[in-house]
PQR file of N, CA, C, O and H, with PARSE charges and radii, in Angstrom:
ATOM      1  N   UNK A   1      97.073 105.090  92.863 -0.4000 1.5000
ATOM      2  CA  UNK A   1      96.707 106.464  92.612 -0.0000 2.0000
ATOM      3  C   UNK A   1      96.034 106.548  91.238  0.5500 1.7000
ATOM      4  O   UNK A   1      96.686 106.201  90.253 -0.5500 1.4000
ATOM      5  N   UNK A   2      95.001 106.907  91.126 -0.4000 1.5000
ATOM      6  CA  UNK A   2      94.279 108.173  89.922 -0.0000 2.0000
ATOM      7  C   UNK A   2      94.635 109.041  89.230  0.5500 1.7000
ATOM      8  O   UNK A   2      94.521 110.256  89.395 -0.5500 1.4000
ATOM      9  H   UNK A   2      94.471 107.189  91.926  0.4000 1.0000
ATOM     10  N   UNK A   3      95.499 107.961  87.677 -0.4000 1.5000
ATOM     11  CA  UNK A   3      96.116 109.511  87.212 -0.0000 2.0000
ATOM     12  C   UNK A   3      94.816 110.532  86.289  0.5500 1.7000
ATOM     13  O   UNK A   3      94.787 111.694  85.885 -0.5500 1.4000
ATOM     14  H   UNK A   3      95.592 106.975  87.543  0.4000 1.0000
ATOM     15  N   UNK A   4      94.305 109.914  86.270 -0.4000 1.5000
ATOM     16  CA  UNK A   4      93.156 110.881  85.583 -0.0000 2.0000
ATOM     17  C   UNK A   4      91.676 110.719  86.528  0.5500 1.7000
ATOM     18  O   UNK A   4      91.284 109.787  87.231 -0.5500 1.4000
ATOM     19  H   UNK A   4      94.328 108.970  86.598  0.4000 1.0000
ATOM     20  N   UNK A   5      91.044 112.097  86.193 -0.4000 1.5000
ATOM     21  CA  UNK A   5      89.691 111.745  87.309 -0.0000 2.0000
ATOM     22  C   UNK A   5      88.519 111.219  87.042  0.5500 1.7000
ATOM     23  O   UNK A   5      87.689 111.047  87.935 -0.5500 1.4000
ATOM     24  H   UNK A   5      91.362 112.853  85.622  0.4000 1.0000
ATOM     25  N   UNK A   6      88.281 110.873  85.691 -0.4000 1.5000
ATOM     26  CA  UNK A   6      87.113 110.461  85.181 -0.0000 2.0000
ATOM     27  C   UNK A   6      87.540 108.581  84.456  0.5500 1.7000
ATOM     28  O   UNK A   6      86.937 108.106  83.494 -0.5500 1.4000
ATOM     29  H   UNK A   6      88.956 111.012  84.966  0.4000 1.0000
ATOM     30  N   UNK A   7      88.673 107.838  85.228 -0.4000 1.5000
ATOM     31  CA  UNK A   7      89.036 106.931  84.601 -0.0000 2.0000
ATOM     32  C   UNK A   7      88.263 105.630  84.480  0.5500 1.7000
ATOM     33  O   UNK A   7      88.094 105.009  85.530 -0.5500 1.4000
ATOM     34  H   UNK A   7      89.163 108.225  86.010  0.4000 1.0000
ATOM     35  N   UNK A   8      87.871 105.229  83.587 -0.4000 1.5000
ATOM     36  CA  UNK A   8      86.404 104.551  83.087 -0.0000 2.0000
ATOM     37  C   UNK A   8      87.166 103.021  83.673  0.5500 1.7000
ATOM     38  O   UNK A   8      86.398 102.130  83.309 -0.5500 1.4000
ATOM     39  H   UNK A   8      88.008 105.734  82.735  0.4000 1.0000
ATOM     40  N   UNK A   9      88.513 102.312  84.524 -0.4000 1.5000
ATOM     41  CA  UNK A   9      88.911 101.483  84.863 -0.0000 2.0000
ATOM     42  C   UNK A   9      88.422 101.559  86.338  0.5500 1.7000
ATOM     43  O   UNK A   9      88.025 100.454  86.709 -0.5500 1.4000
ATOM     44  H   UNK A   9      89.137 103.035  84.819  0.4000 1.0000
ATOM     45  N   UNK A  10      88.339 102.426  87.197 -0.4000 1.5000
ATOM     46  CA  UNK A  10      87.530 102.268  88.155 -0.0000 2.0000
ATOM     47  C   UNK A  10      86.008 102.832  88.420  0.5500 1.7000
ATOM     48  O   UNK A  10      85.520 103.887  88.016 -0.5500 1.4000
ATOM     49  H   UNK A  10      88.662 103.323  86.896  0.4000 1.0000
ATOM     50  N   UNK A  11      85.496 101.950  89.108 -0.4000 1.5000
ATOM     51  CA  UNK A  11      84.070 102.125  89.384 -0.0000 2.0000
ATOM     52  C   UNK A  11      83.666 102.339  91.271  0.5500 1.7000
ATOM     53  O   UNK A  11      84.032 101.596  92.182 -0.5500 1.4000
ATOM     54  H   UNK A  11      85.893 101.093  89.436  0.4000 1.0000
ATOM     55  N   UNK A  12      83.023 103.294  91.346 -0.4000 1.5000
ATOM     56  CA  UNK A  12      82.618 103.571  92.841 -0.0000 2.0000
ATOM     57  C   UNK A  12      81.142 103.637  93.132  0.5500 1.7000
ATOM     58  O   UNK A  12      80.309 104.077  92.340 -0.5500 1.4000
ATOM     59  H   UNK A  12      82.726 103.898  90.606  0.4000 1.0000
ATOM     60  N   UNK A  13      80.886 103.159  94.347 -0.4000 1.5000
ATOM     61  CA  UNK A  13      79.511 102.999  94.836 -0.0000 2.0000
ATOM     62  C   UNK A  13      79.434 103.325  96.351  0.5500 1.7000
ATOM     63  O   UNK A  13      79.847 102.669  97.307 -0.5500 1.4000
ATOM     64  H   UNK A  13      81.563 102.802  94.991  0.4000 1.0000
ATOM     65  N   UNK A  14      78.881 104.352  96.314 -0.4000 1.5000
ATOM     66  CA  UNK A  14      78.378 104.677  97.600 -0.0000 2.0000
ATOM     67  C   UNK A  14      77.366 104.212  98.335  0.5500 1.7000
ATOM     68  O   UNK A  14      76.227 104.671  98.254 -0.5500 1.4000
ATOM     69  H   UNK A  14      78.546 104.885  95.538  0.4000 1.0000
ATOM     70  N   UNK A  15      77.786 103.050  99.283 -0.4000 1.5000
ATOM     71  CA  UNK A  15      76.868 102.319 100.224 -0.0000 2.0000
ATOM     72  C   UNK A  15      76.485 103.558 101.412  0.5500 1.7000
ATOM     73  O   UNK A  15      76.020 102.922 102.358 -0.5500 1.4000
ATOM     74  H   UNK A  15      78.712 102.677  99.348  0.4000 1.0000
ATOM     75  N   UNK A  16      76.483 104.096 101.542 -0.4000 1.5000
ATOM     76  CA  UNK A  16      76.416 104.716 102.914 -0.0000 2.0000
ATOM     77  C   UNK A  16      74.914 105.258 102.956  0.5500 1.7000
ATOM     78  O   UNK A  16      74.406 105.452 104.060 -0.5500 1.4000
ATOM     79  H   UNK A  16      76.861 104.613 100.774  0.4000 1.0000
ATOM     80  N   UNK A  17      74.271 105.480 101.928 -0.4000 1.5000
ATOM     81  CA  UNK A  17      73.069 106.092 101.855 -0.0000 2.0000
ATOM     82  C   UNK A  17      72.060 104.583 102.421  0.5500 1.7000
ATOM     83  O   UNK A  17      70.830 104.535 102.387 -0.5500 1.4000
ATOM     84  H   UNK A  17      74.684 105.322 101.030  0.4000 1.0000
ATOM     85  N   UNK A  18      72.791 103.699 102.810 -0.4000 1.5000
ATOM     86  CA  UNK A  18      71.879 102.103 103.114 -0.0000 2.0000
ATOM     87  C   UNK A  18      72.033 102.300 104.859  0.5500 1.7000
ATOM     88  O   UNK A  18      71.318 101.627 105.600 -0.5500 1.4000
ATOM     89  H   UNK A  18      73.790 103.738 102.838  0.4000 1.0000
ATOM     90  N   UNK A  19      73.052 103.303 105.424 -0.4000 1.5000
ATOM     91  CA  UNK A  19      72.387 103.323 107.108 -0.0000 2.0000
ATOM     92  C   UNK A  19      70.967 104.180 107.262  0.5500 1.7000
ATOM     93  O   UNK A  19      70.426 104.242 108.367 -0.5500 1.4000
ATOM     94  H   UNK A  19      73.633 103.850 104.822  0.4000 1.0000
ATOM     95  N   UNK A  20      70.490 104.723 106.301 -0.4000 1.5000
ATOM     96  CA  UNK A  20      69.241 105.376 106.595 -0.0000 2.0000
ATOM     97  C   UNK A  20      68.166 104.210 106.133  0.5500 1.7000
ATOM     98  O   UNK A  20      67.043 104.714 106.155 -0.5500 1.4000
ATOM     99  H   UNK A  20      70.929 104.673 105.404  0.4000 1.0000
ATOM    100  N   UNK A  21      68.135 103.335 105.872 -0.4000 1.5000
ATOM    101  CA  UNK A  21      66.810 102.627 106.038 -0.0000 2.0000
ATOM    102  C   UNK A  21      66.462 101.766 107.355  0.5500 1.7000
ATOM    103  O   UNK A  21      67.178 101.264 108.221 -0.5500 1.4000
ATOM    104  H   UNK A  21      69.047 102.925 105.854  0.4000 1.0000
ATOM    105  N   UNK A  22      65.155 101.800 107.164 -0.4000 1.5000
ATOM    106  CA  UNK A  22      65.059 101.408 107.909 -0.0000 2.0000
ATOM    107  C   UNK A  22      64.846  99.975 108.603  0.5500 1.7000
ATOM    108  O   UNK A  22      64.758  99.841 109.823 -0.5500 1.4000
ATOM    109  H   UNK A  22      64.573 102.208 106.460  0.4000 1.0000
ATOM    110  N   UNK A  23      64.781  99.043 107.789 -0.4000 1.5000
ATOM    111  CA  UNK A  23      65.371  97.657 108.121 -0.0000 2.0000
ATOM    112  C   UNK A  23      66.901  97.312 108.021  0.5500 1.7000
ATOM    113  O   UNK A  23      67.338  96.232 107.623 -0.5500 1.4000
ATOM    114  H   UNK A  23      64.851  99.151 106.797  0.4000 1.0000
ATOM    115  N   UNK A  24      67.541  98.227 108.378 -0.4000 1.5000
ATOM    116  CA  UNK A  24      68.770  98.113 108.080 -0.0000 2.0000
ATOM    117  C   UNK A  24      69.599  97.151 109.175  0.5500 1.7000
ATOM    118  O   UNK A  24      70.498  96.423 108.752 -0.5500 1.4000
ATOM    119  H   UNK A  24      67.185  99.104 108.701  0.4000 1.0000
ATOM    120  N   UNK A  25      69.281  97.176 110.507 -0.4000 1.5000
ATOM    121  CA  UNK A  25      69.660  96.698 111.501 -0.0000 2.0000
ATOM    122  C   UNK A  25      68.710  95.931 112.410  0.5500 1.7000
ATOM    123  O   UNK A  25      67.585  96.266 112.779 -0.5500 1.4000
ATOM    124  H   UNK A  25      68.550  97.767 110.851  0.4000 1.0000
ATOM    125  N   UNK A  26      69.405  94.824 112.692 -0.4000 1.5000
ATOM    126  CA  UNK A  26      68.028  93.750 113.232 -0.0000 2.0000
ATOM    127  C   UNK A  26      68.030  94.686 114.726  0.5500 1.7000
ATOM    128  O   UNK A  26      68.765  95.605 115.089 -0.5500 1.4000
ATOM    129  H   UNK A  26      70.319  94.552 112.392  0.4000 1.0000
ATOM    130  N   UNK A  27      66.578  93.837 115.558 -0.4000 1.5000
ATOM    131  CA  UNK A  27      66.402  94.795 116.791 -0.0000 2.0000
ATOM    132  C   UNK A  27      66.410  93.662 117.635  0.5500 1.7000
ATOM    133  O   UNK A  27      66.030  92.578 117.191 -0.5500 1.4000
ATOM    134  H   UNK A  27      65.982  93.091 115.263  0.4000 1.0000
ATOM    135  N   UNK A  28      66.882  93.812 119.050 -0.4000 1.5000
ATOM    136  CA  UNK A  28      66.780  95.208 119.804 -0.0000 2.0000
ATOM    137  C   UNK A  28      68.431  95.617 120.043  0.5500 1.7000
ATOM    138  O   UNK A  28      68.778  96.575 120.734 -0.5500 1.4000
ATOM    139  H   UNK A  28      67.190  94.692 119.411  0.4000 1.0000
ATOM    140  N   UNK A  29      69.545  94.532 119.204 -0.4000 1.5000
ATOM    141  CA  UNK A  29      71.011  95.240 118.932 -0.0000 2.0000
ATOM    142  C   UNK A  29      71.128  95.739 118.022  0.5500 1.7000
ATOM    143  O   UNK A  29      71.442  94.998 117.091 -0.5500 1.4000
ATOM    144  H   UNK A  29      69.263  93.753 118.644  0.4000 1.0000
ATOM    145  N   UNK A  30      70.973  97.160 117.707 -0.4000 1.5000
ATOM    146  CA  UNK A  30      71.265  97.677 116.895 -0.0000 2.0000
ATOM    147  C   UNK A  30      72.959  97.978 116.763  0.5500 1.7000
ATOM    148  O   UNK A  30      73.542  98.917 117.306 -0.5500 1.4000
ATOM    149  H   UNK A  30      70.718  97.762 118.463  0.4000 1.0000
ATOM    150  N   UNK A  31      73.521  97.028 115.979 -0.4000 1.5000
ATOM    151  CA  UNK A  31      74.929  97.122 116.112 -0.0000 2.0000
ATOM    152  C   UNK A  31      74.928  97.145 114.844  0.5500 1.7000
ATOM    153  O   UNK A  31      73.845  97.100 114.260 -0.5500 1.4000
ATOM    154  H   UNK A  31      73.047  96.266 115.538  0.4000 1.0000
ATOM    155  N   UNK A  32      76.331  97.235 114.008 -0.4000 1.5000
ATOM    156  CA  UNK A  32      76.568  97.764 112.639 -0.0000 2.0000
ATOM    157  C   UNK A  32      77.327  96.245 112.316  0.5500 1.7000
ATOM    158  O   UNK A  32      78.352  96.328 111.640 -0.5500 1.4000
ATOM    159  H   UNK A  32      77.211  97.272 114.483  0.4000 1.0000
ATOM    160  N   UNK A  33      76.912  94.914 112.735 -0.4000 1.5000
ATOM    161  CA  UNK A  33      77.570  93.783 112.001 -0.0000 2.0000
ATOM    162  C   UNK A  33      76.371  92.750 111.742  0.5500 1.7000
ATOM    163  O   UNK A  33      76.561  91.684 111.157 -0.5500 1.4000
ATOM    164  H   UNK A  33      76.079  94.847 113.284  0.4000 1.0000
ATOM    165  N   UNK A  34      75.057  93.178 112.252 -0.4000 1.5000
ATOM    166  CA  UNK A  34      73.599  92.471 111.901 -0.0000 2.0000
ATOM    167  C   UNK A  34      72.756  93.008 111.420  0.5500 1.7000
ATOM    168  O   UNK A  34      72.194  93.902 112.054 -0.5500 1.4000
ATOM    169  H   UNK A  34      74.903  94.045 112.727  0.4000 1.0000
ATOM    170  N   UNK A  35      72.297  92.640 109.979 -0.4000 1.5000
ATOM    171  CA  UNK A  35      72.104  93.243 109.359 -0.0000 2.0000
ATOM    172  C   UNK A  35      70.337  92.294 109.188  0.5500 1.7000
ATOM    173  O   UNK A  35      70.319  91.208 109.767 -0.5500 1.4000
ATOM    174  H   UNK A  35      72.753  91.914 109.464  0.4000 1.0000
ATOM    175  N   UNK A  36      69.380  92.590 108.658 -0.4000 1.5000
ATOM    176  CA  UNK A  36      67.988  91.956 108.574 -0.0000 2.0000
ATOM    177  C   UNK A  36      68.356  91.460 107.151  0.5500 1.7000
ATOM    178  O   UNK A  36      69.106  91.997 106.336 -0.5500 1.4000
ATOM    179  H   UNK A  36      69.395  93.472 108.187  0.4000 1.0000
ATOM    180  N   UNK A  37      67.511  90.082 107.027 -0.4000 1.5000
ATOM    181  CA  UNK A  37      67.518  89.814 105.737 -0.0000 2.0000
ATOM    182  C   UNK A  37      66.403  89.824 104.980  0.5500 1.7000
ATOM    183  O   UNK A  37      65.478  90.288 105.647 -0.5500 1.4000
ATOM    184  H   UNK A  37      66.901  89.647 107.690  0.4000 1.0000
ATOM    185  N   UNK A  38      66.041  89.498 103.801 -0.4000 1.5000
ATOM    186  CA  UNK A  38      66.777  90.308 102.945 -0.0000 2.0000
ATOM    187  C   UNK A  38      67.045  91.917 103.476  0.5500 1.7000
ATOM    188  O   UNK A  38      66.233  92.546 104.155 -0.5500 1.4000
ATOM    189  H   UNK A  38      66.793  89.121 103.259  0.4000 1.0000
ATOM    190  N   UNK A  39      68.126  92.340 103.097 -0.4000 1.5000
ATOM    191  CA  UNK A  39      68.544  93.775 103.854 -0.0000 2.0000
ATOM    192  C   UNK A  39      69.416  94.082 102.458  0.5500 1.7000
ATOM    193  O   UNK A  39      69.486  93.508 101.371 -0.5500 1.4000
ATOM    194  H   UNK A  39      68.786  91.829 102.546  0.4000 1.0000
ATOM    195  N   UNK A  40      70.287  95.727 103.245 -0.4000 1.5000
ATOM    196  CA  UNK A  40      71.280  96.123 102.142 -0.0000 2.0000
ATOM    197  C   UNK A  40      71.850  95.582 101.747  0.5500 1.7000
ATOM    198  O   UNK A  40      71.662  95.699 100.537 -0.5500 1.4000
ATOM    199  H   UNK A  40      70.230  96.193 104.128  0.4000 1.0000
ATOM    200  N   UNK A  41      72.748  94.769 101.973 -0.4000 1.5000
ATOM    201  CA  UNK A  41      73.852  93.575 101.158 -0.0000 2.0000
ATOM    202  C   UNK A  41      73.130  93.405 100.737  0.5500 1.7000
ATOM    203  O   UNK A  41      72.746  94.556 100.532 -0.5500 1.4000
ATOM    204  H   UNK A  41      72.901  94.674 102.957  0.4000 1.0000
ATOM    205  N   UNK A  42      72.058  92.482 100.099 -0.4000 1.5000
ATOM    206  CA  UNK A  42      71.766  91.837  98.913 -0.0000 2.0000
ATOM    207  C   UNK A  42      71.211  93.191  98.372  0.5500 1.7000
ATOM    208  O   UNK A  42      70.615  92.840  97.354 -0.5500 1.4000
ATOM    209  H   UNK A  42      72.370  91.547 100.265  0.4000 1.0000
ATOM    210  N   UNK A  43      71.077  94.521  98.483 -0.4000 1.5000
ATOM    211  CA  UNK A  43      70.644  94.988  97.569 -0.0000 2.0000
ATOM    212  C   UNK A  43      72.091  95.611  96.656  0.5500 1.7000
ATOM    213  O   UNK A  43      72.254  95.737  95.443 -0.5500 1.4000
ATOM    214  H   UNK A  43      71.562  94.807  99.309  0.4000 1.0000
ATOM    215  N   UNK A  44      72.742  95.829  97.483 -0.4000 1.5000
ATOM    216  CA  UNK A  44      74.618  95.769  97.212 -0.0000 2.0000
ATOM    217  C   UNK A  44      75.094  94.997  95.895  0.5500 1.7000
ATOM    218  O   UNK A  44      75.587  95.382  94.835 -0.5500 1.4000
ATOM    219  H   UNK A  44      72.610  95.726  98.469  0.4000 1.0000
ATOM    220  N   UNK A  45      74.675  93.517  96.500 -0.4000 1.5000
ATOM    221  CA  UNK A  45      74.991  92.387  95.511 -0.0000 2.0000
ATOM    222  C   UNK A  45      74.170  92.740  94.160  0.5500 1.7000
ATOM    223  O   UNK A  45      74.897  92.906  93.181 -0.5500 1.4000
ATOM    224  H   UNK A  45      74.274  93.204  97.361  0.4000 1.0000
ATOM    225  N   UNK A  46      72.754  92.886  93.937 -0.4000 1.5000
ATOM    226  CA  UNK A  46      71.815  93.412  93.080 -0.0000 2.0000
ATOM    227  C   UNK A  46      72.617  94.492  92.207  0.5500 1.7000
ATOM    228  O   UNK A  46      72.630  94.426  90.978 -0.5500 1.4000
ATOM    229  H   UNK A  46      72.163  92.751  94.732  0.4000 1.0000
ATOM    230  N   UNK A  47      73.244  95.428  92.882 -0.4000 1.5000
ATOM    231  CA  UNK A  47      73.940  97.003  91.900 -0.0000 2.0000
ATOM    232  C   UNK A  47      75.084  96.730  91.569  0.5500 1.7000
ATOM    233  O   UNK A  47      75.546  97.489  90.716 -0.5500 1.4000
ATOM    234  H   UNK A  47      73.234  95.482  93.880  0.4000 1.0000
ATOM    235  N   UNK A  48      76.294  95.240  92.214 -0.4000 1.5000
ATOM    236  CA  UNK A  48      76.941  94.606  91.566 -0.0000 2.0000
ATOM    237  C   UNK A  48      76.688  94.032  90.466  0.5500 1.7000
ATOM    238  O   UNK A  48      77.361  94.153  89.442 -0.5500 1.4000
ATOM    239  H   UNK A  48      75.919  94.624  92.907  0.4000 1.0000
ATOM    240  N   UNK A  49      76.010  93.576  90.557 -0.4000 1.5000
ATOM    241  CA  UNK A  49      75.808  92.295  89.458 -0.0000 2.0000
ATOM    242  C   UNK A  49      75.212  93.142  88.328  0.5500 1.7000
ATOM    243  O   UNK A  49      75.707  92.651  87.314 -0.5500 1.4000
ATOM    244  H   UNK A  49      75.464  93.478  91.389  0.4000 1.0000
ATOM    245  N   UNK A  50      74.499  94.044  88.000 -0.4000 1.5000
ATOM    246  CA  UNK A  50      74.376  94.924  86.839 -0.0000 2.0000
ATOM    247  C   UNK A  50      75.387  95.532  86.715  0.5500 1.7000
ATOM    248  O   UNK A  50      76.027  95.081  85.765 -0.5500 1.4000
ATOM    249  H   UNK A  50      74.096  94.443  88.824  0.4000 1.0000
ATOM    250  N   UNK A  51      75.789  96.210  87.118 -0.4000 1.5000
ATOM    251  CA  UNK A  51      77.655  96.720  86.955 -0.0000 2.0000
ATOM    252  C   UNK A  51      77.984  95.479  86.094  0.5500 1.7000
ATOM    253  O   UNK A  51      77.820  95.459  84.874 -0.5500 1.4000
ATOM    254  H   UNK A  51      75.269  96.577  87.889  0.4000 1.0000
ATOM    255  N   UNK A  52      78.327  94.739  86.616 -0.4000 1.5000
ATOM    256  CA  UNK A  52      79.207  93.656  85.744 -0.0000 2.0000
ATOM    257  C   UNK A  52      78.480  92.894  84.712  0.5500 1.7000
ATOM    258  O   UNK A  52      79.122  92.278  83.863 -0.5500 1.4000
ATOM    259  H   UNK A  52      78.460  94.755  87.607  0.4000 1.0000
ATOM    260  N   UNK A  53      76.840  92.884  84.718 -0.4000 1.5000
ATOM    261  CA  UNK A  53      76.142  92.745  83.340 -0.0000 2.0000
ATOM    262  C   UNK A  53      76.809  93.776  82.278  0.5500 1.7000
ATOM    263  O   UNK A  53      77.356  93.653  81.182 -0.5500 1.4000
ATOM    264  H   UNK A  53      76.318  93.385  85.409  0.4000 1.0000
ATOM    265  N   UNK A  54      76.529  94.732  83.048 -0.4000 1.5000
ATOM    266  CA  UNK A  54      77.118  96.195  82.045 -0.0000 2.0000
ATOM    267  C   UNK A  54      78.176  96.169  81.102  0.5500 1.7000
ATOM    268  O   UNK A  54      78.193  96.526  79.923 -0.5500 1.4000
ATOM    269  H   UNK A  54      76.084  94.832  83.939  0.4000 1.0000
ATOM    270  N   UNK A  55      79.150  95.633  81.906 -0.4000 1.5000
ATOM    271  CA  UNK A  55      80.861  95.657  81.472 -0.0000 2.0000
ATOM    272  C   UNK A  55      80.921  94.574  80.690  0.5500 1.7000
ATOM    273  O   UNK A  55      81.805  94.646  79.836 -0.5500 1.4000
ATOM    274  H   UNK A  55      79.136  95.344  82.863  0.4000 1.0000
ATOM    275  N   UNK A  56      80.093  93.303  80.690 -0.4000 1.5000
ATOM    276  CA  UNK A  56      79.932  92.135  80.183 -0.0000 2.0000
ATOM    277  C   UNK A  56      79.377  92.250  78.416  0.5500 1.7000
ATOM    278  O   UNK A  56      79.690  91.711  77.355 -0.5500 1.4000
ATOM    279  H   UNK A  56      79.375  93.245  81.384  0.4000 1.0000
ATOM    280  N   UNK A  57      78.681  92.978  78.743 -0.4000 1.5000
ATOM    281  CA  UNK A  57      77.437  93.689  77.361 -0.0000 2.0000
ATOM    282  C   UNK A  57      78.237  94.574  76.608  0.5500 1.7000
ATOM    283  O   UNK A  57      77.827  94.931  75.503 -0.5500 1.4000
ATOM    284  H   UNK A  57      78.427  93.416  79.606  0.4000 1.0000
ATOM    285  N   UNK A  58      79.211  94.941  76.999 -0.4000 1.5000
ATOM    286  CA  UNK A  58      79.715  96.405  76.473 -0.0000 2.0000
ATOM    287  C   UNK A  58      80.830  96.214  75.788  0.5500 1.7000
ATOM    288  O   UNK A  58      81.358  97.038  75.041 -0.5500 1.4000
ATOM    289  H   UNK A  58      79.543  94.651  77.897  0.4000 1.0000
ATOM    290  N   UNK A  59      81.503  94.263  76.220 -0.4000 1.5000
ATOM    291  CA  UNK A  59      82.662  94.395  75.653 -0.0000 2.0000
ATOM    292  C   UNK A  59      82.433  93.272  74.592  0.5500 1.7000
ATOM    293  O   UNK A  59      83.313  93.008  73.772 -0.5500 1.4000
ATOM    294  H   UNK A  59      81.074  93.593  76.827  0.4000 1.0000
TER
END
């Protein structure tokens, strides 16, 4: 639990705005476990890895 709401120990990222593209899903199964590559995960991995440049730089 979250005792405070602005607590600078956790960090959140909203993937969900990555089902609207449109290479998001290889064709002609469009199922939600095949994904095209390069695709969202590596752009995922990309907004990780500055996050943790960030935290790296900062301390």
């Amino acid at each position: 639990m979250i005792e405070k709401e602005n607590d600078d120990r956790f960090h959140f990222f909203n993937v969900s705005i990555s089902n609207y593209r449109g290479d998001a899903h290889s064709q002609p199964d469009s199922d939600c476990l095949h994904t095209c590559l390069p695709g969202p995960v590596d752009d995922w991995n990309k907004f990780f890895y500055h996050q943790v440049a960030k935290l790296v730089n900062n301390a």
